[in-house]
Backbone as a ProteinNet text record, in pm:
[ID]
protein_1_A
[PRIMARY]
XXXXXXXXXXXXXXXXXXXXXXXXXXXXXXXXXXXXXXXXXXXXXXXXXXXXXXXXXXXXXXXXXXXXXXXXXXXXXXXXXXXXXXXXXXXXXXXXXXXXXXXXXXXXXXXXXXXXXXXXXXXXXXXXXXXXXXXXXXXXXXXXXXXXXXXXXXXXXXXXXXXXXXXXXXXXXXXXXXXXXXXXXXXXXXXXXXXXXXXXXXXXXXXXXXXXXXXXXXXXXXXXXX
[TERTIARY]
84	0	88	46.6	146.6	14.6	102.9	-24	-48.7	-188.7	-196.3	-169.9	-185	-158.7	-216	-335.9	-339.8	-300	-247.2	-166.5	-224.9	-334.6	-439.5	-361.3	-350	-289.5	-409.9	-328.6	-404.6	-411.4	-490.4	-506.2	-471.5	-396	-395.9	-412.9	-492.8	-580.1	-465.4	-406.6	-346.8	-448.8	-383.8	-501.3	-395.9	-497.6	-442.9	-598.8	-575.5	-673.3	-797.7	-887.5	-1009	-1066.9	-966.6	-1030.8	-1017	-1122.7	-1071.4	-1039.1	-928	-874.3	-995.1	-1090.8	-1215.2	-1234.9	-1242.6	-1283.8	-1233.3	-1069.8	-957.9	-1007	-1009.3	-988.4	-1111.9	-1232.2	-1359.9	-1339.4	-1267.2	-1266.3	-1140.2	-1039.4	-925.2	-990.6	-1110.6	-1185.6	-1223	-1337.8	-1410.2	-1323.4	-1207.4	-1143.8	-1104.5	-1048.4	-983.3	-1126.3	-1229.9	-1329.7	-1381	-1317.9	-1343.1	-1513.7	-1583.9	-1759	-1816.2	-1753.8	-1793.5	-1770	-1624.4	-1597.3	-1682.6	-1721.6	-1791.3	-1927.9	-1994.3	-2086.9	-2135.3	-2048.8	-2005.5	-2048.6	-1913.5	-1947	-2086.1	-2166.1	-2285.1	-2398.5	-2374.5	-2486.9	-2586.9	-2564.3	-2618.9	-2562.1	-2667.9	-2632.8	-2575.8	-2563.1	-2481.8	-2433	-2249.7	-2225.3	-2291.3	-2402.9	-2510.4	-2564.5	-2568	-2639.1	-2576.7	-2462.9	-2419.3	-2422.3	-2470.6	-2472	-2603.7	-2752	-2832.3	-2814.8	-2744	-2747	-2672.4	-2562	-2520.7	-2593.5	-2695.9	-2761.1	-2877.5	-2892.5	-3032	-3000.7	-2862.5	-2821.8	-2823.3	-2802.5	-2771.4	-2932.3	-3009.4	-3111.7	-3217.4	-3198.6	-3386.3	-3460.3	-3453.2	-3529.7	-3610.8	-3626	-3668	-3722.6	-3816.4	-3872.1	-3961.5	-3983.2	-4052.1	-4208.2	-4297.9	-4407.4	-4414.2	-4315.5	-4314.6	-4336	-4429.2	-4409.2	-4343.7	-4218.1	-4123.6	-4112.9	-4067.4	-4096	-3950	-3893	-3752.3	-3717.8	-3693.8	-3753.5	-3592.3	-3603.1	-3498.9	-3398.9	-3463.8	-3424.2	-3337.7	-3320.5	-3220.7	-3092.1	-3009.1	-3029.8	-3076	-3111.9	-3221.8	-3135.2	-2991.6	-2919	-2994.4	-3080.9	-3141	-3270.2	-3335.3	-3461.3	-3422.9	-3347.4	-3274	-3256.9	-3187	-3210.2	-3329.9	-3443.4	-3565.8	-3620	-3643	-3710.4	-3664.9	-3531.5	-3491.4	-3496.4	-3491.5	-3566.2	-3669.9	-3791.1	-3912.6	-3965.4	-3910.3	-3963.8	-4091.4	-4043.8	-4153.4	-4163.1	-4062.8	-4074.4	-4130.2	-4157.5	-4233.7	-4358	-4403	-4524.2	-4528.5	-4439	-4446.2	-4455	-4427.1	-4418.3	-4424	-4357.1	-4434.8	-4318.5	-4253.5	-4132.9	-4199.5	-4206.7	-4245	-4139.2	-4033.5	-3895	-3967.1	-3949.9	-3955	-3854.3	-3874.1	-3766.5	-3791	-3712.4	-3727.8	-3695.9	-3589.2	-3540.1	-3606.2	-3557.1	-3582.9	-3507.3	-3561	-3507.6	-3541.6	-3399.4	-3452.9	-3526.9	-3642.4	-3680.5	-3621.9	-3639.8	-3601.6	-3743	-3679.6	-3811.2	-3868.5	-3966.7	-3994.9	-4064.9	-3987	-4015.8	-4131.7	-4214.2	-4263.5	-4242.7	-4193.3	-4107.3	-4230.9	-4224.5	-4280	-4239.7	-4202.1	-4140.1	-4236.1	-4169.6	-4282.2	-4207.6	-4222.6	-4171.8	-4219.4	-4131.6	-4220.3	-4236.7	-4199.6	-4227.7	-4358.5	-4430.4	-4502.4	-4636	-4725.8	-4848.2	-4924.6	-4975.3	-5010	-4954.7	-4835.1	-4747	-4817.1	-4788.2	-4867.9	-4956.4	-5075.7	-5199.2	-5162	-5130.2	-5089.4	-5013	-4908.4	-4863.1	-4928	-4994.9	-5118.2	-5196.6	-5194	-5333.7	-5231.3	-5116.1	-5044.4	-5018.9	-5024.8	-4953.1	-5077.8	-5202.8	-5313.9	-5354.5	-5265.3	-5226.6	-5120.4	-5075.1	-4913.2	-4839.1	-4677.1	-4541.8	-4534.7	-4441.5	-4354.5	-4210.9	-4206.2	-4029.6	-3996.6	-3991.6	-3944.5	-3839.4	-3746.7	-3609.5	-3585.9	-3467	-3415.8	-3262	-3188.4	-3035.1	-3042.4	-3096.5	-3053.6	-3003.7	-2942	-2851.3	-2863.7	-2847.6	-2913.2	-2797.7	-2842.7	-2741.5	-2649.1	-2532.8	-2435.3	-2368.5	-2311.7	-2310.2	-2166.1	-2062.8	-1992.1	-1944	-2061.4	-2113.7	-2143	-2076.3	-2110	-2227.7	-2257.4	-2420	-2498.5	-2511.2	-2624.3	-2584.2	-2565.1	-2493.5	-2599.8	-2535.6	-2630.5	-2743.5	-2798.4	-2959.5	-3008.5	-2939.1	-3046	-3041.8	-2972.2	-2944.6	-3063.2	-3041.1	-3123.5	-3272.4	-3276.8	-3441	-3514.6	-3413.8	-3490.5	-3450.3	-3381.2	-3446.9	-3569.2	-3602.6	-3720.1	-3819.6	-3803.9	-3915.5	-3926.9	-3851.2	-3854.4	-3894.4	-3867.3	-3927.1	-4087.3	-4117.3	-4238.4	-4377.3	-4272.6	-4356.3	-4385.6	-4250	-4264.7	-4390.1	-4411.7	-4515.5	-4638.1	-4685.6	-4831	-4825.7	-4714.9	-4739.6	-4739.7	-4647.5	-4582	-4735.4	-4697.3	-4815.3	-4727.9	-4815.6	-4735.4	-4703.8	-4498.4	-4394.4	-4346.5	-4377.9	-4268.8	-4127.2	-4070.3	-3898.4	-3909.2	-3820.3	-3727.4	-3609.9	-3515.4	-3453.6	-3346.3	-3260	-3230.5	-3066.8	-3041.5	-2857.9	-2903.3	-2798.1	-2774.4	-2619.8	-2570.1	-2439.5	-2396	-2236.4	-2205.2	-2214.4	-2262.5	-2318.2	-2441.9	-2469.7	-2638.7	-2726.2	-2839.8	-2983.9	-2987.4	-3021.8	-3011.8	-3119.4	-3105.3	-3150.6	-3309.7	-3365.6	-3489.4	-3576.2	-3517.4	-3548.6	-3536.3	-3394.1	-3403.5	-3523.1	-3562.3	-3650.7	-3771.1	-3823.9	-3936.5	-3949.2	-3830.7	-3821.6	-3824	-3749.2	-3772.1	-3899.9	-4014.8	-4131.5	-4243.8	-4196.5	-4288.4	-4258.1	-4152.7	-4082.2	-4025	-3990.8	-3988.6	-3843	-3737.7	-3623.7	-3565.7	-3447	-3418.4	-3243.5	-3153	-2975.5	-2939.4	-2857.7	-2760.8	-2661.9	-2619.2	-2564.2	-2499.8	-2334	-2251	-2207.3	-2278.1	-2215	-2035.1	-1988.2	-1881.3	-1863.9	-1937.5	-1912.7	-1946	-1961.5	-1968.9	-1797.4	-1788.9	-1642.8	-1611.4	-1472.9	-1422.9	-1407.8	-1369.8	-1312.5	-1431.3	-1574.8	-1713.3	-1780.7	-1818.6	-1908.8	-2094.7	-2064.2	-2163.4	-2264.1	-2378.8	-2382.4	-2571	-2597.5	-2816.3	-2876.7	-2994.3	-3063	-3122.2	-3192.8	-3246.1	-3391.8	-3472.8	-3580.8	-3657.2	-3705	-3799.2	-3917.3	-3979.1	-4114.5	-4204.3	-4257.3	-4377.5	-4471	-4494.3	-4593.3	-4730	-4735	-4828.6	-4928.3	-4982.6	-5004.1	-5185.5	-5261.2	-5389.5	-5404.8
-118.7	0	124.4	179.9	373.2	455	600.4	708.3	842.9	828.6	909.4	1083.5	1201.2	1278.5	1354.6	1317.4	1327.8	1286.5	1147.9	1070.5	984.7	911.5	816.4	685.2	598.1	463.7	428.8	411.6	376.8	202.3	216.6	-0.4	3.3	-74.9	-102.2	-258.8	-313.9	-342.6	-487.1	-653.6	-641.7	-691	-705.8	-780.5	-943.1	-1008.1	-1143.4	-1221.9	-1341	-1413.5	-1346.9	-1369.7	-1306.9	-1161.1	-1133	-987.8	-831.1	-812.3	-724.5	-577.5	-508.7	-368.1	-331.6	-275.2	-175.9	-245.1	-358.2	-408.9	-403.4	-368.5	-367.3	-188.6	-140.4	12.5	69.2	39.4	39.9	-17	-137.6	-194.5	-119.3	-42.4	15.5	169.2	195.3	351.1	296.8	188.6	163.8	197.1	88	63.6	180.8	301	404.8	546.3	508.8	642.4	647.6	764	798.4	785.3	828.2	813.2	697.5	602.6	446.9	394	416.9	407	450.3	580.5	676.2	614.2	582.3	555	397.1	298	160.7	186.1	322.7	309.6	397.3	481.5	567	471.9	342.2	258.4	305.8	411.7	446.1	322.6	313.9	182.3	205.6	370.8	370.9	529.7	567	651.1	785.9	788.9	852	968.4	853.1	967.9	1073.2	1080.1	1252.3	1334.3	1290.8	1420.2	1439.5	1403.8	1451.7	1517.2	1471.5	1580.6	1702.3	1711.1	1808.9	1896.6	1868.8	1929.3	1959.5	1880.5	1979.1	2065.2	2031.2	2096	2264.9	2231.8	2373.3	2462.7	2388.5	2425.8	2420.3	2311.9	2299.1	2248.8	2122.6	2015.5	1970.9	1925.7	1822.5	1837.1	1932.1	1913.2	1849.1	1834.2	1794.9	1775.4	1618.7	1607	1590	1625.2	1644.5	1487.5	1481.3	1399.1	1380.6	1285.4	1277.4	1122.4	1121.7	1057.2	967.2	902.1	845.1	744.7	771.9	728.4	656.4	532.1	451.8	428.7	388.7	391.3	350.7	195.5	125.5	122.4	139.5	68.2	122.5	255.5	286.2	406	456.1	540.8	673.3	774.4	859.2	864.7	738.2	729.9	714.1	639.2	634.1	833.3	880.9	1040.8	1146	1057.4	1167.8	1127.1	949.6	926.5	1008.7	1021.8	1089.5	1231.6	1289.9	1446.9	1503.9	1419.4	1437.7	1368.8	1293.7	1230.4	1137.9	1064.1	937.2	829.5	791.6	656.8	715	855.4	922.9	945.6	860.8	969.2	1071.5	1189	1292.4	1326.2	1207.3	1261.3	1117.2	1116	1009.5	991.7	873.7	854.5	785.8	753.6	601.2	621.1	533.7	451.5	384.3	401.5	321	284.6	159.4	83.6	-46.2	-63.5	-181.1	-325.1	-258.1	-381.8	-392	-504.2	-503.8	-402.5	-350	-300.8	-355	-362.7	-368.1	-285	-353.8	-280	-145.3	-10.2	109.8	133.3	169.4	218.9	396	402.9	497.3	525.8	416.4	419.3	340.3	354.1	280	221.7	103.6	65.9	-0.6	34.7	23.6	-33.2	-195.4	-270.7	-201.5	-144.7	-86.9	-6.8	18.3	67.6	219.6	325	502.5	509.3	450.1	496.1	437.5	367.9	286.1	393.2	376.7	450.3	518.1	366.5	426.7	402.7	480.9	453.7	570	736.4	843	827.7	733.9	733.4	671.8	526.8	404.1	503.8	576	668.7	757.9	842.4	924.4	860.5	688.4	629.8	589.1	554.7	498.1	633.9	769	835.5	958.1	908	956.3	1136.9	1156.3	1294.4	1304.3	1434.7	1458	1495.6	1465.2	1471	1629.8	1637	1770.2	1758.4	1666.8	1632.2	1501.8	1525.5	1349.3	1419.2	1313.7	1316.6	1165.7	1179.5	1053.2	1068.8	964	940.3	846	828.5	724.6	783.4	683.4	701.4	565.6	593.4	518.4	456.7	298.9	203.2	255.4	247.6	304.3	205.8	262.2	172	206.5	331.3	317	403.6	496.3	527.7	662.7	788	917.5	945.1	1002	1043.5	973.2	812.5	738.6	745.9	764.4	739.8	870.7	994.4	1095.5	1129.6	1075.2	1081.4	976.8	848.8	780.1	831	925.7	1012.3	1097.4	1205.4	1296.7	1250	1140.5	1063.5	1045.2	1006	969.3	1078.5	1173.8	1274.2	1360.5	1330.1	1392.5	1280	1201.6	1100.9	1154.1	1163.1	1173.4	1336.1	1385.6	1540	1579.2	1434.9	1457.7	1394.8	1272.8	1247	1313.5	1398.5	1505.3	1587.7	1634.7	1753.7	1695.6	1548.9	1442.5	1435.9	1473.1	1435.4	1514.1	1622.8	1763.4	1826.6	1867	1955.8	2121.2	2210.9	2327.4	2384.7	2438.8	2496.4	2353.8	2226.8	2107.5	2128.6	2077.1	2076.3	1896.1	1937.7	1794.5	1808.4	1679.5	1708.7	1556.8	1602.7	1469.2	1420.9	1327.9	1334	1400.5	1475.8	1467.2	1471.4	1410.4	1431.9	1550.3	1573.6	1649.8	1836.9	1865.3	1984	2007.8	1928.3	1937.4	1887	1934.2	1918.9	1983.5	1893.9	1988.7	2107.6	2200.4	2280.3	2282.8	2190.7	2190.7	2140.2	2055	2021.7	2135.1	2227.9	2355	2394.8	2427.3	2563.6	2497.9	2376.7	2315.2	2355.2	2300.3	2348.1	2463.7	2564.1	2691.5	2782.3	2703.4	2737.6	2680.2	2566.8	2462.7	2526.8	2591.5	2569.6	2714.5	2772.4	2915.4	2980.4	2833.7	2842.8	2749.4	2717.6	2596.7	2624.6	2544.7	2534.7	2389.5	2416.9	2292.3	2291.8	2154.6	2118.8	2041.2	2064.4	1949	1943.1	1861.1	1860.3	1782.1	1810.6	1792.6	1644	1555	1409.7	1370.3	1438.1	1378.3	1337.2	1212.6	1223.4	1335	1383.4	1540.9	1456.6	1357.6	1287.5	1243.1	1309.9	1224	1306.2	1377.8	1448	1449	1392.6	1422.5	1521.2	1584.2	1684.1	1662.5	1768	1761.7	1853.3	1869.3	1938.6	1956.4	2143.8	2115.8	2259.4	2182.2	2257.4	2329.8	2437.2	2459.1	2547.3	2525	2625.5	2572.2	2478.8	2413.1	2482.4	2533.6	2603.5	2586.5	2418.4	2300.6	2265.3	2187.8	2088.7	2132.6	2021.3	2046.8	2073.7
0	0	0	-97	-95.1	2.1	40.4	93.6	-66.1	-45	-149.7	-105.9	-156	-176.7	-3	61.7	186.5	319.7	300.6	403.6	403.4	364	368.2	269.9	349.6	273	181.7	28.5	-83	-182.4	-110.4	-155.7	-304.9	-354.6	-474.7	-545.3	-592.9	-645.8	-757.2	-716.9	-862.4	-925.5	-1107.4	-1190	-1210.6	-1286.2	-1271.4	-1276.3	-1315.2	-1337.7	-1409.1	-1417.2	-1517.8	-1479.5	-1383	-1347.9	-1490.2	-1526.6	-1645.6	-1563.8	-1685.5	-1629.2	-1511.8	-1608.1	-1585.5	-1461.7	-1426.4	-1268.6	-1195.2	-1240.1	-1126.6	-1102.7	-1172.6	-1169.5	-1065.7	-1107.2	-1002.7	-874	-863.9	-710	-627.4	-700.3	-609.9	-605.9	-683.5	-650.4	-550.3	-538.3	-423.6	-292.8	-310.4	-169	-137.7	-209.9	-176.3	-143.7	-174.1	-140.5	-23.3	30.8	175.7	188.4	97.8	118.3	117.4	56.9	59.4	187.3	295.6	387.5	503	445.7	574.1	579.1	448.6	405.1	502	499.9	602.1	716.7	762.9	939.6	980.4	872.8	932.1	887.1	853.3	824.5	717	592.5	436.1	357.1	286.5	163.2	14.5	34.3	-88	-35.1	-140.2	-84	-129	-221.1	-260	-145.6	-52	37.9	82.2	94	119.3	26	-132.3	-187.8	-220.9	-174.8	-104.6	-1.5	82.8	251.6	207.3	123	77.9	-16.6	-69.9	-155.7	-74.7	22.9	113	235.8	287	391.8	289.7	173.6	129.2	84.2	11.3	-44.3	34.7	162.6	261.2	132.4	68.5	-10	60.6	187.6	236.9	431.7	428.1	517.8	626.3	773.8	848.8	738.2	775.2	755.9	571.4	495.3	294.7	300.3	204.4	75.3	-5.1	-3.4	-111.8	-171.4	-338.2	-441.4	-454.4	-446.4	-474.6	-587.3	-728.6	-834.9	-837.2	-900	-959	-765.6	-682.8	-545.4	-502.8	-520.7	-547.6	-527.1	-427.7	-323.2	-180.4	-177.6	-54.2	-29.4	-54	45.7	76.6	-103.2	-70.1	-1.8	-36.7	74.6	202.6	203.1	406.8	466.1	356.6	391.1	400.6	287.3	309.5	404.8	453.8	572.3	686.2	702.9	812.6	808.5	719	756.5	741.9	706	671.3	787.6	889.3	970.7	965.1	824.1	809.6	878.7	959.6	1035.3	1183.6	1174.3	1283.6	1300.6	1156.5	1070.2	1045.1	1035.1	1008.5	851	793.7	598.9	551	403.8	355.6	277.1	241.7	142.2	76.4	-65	-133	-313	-264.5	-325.3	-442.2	-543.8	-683.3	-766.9	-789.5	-869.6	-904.1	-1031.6	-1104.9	-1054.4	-949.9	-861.1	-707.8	-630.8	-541.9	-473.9	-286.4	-252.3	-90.5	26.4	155.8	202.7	294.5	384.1	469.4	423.4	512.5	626	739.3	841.4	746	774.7	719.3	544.1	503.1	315.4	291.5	198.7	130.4	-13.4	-28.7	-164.8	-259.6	-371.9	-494.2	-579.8	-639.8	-739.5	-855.5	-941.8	-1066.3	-1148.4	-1252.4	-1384.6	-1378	-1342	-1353.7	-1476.3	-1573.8	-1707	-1734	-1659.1	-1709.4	-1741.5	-1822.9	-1850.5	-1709.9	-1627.8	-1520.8	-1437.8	-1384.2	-1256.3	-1171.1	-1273	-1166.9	-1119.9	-1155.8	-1076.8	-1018.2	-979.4	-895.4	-760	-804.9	-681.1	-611.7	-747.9	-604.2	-566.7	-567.7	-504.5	-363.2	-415.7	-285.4	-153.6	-210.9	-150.3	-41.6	-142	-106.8	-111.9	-221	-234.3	-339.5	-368.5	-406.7	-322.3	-401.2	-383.3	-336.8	-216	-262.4	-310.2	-341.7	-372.2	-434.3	-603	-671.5	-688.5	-669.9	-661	-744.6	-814.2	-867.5	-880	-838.7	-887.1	-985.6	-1043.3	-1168.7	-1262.6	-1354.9	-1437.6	-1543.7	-1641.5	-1822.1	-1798.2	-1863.8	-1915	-1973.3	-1943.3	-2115.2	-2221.9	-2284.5	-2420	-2425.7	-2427.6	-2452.9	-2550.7	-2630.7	-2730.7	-2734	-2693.7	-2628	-2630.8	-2828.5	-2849.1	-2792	-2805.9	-2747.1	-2618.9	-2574.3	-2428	-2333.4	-2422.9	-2392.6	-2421.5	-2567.8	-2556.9	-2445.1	-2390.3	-2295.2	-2163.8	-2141.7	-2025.3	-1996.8	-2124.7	-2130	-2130.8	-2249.7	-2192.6	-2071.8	-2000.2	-1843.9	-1757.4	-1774.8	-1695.3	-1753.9	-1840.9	-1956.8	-1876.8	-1868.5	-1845.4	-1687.6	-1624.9	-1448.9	-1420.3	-1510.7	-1553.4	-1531.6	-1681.5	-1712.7	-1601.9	-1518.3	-1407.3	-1316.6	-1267.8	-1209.2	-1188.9	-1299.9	-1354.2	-1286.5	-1349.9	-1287.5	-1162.6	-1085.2	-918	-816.8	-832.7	-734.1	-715	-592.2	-539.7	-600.2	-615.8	-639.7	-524.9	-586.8	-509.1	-496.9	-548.2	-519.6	-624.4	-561.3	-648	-679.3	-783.6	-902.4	-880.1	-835.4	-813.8	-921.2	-1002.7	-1086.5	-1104.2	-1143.7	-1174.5	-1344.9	-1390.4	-1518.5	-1533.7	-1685.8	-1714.7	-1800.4	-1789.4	-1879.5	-1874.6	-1992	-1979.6	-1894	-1821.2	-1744.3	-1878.6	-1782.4	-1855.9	-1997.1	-2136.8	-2247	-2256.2	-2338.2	-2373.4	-2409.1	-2437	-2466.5	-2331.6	-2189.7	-2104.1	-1985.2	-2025.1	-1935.8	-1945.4	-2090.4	-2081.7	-2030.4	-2090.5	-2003.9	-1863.1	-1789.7	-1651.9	-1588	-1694.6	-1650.3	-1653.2	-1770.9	-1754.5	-1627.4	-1609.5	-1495.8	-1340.8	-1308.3	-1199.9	-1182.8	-1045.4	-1035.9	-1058.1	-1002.6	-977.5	-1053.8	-1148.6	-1155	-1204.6	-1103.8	-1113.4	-1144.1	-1198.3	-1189.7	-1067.1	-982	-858.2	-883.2	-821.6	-801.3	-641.6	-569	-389.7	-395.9	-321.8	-314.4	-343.6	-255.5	-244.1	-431.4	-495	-638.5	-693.5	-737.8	-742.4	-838.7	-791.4	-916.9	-1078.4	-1092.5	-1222.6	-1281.4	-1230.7	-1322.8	-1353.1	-1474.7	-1504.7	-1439	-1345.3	-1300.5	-1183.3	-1244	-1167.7	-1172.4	-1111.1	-1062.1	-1131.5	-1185.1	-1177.7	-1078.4	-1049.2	-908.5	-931.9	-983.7	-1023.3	-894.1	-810.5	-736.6	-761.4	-677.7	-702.2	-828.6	-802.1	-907.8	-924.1	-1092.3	-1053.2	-1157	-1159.4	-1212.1	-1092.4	-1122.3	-980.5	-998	-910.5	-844.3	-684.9
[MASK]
++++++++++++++++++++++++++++++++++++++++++++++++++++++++++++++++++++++++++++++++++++++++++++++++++++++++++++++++++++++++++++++++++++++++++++++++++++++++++++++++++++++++++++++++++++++++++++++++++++++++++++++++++++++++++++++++++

């Protein structure tokens, strides 16, 4: 083991046997990210969740008693964060986690095996939720290919899609809150947003690694809704 550039001993990773580059390279990020670590000993299931807390410690997303939406959930880290500041395992608010996969039991969440793209997912949710959202939030992120352009239209799709669910569920003054890559949200999805919504930035919280183009949209003030 060497210390990297802070003093922190840095695991290195060999290859050998069927392990390919790309797997060696992901498992010596893993071992070496202080948020994956931190992420272990504060009991979050992915190191996801601090850049929610960083993005609400800054903005107030996520208040006492809200209704919030957690689209593509999987594996629970940001719902583990809205339960806890919305105070749903208090009853004070309402989380309900959607995703294609399974997900553990969180105190507080209500998990939804179901497709958001699906025709009728928005109704199925305001039947589950008995009302609307003040807050869909999603970290997902599109298969990639490998392939830039395609890579980035399936990006941009599903935040278009998590956009457009958006719109069917938020009570008005609710915020969207999404990953996008790259340059952010394209140009034809800004302005959507900038018409739907009172406020809307692009966000990078610190815990995003620096070497990944990845950064949020962070729409507020809905000004749709029934």
């Amino acid at each position: 083991m060497a210390k990297d550039t802070t003093g922190r001993l840095h695991v290195q990773v060999k290859t050998g046997g069927k392990r390919k580059l790309s797997s060696k390279l992901w498992l010596e990020r893993q071992l070496n990210d202080p948020y994956v670590a931190k992420a272990k000993r504060e009991g979050y299931r992915s190191r996801a969740a601090y850049k929610l807390l960083e993005i609400d410690d800054k903005y107030r997303l996520l208040k006492p008693g809200m209704a919030v939406v957690d689209l593509g959930a999987a594996p629970g880290g940001w719902s583990q964060i809205a339960a806890r500041r919305v105070g749903s395992a208090e009853g004070k608010g309402k989380v309900i986690a959607i995703d294609l996969l399974e997900m553990g039991e969180i105190p507080g969440v209500t998990f939804a095996q179901l497709d958001f793209l699906a025709e009728d997912a928005p109704a199925r949710l305001l039947e589950m939720m008995d009302g609307r959202a003040d807050v869909v939030m999603s970290d997902m992120a599109a298969n990639t290919t490998g392939h830039r352009k395609t890579d980035q239209l399936r990006i941009v799709g599903l935040v278009e899609a998590a956009a457009l669910f958006a719109s069917e569920v938020l009570n008005p003054g609710g915020t969207f809150l999404a990953k996008v890559f790259q340059s952010g949200a394209d140009a034809e999805l800004l302005a959507q947003l900038k018409r739907d919504f009172a406020s809307v930035r692009h966000v990078k919280p610190a815990s995003s690694r620096q070497d990944s183009s990845e950064r949020y949209v962070l729409a507020m003030g809905f000004r749709g809704g029934a």
